[in-house]
GUBANU-570513 format. One record per residue (C-alpha): x, y, z. Coordinates in steps of 0.1 Angstrom, whole numbers, plus 2048, in hexadecimal, padded with zeros to 3 digits. Each point is the difference from the previous one (the first is absolute). Layout:
residues N
XYZ
...
This chain:
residues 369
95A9487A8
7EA7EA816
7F97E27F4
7D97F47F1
7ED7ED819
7EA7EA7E8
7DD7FD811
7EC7E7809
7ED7E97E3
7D5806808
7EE7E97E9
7DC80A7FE
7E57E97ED
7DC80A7F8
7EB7F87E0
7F3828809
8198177EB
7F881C815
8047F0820
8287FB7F4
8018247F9
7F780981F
8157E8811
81E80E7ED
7F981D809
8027FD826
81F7EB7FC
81480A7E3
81781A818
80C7E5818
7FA7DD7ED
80C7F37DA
7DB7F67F9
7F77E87E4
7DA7FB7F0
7EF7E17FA
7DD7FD7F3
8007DE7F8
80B7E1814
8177FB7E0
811823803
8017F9828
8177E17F7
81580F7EB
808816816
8087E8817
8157ED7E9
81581F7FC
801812825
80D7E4817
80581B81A
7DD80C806
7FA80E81E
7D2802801
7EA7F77E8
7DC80E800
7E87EB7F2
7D880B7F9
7ED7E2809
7E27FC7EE
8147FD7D9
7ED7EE7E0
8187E1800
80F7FF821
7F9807824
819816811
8027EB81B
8097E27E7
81B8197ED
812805824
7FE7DE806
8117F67DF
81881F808
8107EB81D
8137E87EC
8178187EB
7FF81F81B
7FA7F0823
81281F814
7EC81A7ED
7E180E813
7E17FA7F6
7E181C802
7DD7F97F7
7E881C7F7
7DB7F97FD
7DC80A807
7E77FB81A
7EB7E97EB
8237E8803
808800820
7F37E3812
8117E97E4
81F811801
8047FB826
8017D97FA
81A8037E6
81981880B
8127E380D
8057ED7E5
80E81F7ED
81780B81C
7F18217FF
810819816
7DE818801
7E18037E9
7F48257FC
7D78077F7
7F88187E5
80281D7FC
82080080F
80C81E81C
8208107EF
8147FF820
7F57DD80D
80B7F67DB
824810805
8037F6824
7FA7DD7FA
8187FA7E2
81880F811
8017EC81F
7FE7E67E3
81B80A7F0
818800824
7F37DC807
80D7F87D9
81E811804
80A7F482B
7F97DB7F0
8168007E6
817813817
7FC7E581C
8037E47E4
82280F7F4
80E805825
7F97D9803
8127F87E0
81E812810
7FC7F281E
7FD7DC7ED
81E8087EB
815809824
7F87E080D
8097EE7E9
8228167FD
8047FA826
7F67D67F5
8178037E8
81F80D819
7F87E6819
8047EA7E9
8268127F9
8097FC823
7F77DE801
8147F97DE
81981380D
8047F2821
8037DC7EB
81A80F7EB
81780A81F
7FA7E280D
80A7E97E4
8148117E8
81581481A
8007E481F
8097E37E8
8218117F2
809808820
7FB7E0810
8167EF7E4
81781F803
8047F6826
8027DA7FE
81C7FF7E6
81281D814
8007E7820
80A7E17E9
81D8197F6
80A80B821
8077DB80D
8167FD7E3
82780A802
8018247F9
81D81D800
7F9818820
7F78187E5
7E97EA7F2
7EE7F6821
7FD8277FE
7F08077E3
7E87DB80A
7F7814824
7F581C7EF
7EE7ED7E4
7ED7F181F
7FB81E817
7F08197E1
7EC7E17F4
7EF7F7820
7F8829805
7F67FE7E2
7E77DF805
7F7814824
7F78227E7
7E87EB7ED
7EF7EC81C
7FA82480C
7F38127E3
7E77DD7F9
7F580882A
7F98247F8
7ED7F47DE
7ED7E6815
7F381D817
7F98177E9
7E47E77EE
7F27F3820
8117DB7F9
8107FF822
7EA7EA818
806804826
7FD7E6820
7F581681F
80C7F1827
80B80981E
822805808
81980C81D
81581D7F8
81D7E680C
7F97ED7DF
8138217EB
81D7FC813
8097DF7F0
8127F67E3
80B8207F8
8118017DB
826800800
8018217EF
7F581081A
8117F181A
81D8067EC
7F78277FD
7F8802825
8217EF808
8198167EC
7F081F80A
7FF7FB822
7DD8047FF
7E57EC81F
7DB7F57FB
7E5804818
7DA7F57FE
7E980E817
7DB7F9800
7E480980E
7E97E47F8
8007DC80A
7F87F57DC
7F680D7DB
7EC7F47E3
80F8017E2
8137EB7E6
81B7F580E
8167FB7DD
7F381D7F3
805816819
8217F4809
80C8037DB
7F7828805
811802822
8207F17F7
8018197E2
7FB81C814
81A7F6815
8167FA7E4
7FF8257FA
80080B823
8237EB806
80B80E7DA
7F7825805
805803829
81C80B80D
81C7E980E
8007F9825
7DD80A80B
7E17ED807
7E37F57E6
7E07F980E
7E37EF7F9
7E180B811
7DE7EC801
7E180F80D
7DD8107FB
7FB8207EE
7E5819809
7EB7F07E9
8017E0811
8177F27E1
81D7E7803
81E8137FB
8237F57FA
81981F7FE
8267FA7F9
81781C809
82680A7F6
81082080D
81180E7E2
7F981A7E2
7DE80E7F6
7EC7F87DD
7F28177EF
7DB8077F8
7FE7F77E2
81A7E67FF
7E97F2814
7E07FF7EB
8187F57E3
80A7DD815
7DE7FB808
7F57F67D9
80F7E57EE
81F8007F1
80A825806
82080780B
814820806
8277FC800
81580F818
7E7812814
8097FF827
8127DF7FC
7DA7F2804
7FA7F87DE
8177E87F2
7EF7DD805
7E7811817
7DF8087E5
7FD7DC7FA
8037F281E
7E8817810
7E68007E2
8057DA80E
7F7809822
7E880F7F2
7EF7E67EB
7FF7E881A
7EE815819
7E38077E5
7FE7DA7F8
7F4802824
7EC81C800
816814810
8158227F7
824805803
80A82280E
8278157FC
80481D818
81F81380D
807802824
818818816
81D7E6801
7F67EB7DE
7EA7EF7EA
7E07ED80C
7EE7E67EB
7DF7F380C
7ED7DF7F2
7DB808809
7EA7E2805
């Protein structure tokens, strides 16, 4: 069975009896229309419809004006429409008043039929879009202050990693240290090693997680200036010597410009992770490269590339997002999501894009400045 669709509420004043019967009559099929020959009656009504949609008020009433009943209409109903019928005689007084009683059209008696309908109907779709508009900005209010509210998450969040989580480790750490200068069993410098090594991974997991936090609230600031390319070829990390050095693997940077804008920590930070991978994922014995130069677009790109296995599709849209990871998928997943979510992070601090693609021989990762 289909549901009722109540219709809209037409309150019609006018001291003339037979004036409301006729007005019922032209709107009874379409509107919920309530009488009022009195002022009184017209308030009561009032008092007991809060959703109105038009009022029609007579002007010329014994105790009140019809402009003065509109006006007083405003402070109880100030969405409903307001529709002033009156005669010729009126008309040059009216005009002066209309504004004070926020009325939306006056009408001269006797009234056309079809002017009459036409006109409280547009009334009636200017009621019901404001109320409709007013409601869509209560949502909208309502979703900023949701999205308020979740900034102010992240932010409590990003203090709770770094306190509650950085300040155990820290102690974990220190008193692991004190312990390993001590005389110890060789199975007990073991167990100390290993107390150390998944602490600090630990302590490196949650500096990363806060970075990717950071980003994703807009709390990372940036330092723009112009670099060589020979300035990423310093100070690599000892991991990834360490990785290019057991594999067998060589590093080459070749670029085509003299020198880049960007920021310098920043974009270092991402390059060094992507290399990270590249060492991780590439097969031993072959050469990673690094490749600086402009795009099509006339955009500062760095790409890093590793001969080795393929990623899939949508492996690759999952390591783009935070925190998503998918185990054991082409050997590229294990401790790669983050690290390129990283990558990732730090090129949109900049304004920039990271980009994943598969090549013939490998895997190409470009930062795009």
């Amino acid at each position: 069975m289909d549901s009722i669709v109540e219709k809209p509420y037409l309150l019609c004043l006018d001291d003339e009896p037979d004036n409301l019967d006729a007005l019922e009559r032209i709107f009874r099929r379409k509107y919920t229309v309530l009488k009022a020959t009195t002022p009184e009656q017209a308030f009561e009504v009032l008092d007991n419809y809060p959703a109105l949609s038009v009022i029609i008020s007579d002007q010329r009433m014994p105790l009140i004006t019809g402009v003065e009943f509109l006006e007083k209409s405003i402070a109880s109903h100030p969405d409903t429409v307001r529709i002033l019928l009156t005669g010729y005689t009126d008309i040059e007084s009216v005009i002066g008043a209309v504004n004070k009683g926020q009325i939306y059209r006056y009408l001269t008696k006797p009234w056309d039929p079809v002017d009459l309908v036409n006109t409280v109907d547009q009334a009636t779709e200017k009621y019901l879009l404001k109320n409709e508009l007013r409601n869509k900005n209560l949502e909208l209010e309502k979703a900023l202050f949701e999205l308020q509210n979740l900034d102010k998450a992240k932010n409590q969040f990003m203090i709770l990693i770094n306190h509650e989580l950085n300040t155990p480790l820290t102690t974990i750490l220190s008193f692991a240290g004190l312990l390993k200068e001590t005389l110890l069993s060789d199975e007990q410098k073991l167990f100390t090693d290993r107390i150390i090594r998944s602490s600090e991974k630990l302590k490196s997991i949650v500096e990363d997680v806060l970075l990717i936090v950071k980003g994703e609230v807009g709390l990372i600031p940036k330092k723009l200036d112009r670099i060589k390319p020979e300035h990423f070829s310093k100070d690599i990390p000892a991991d990834i010597t360490s990785s290019l050095n057991s594999k067998g693997q060589t590093l080459r940077l070749i670029s085509d410009l003299d020198t880049l804008e960007v920021d310098p920590m920043l974009t270092r930070t991402a390059l060094f992770r992507a290399l990270h991978n590249a060492t991780k994922f590439g097969l031993a014995q072959t050469e990673i490269t690094v490749h600086i130069h402009k795009n099509t677009e006339g955009r500062t790109v760095i790409g890093v590339e590793n001969r080795g296995p393929h990623i899939s599709v949508h492996v690759i849209e999952k390591i783009m997002r935070p925190f998503m990871l998918d185990e054991n998928i082409m050997n590229h997943s294990i401790g790669m999501g983050l690290g390129l979510t990283l990558c990732q992070t730090l090129m949109k601090a900049q304004g920039g894009e990271l980009k994943v693609q598969n090549i013939d021989s490998g895997v190409r990762v470009e930062l795009i400045l």
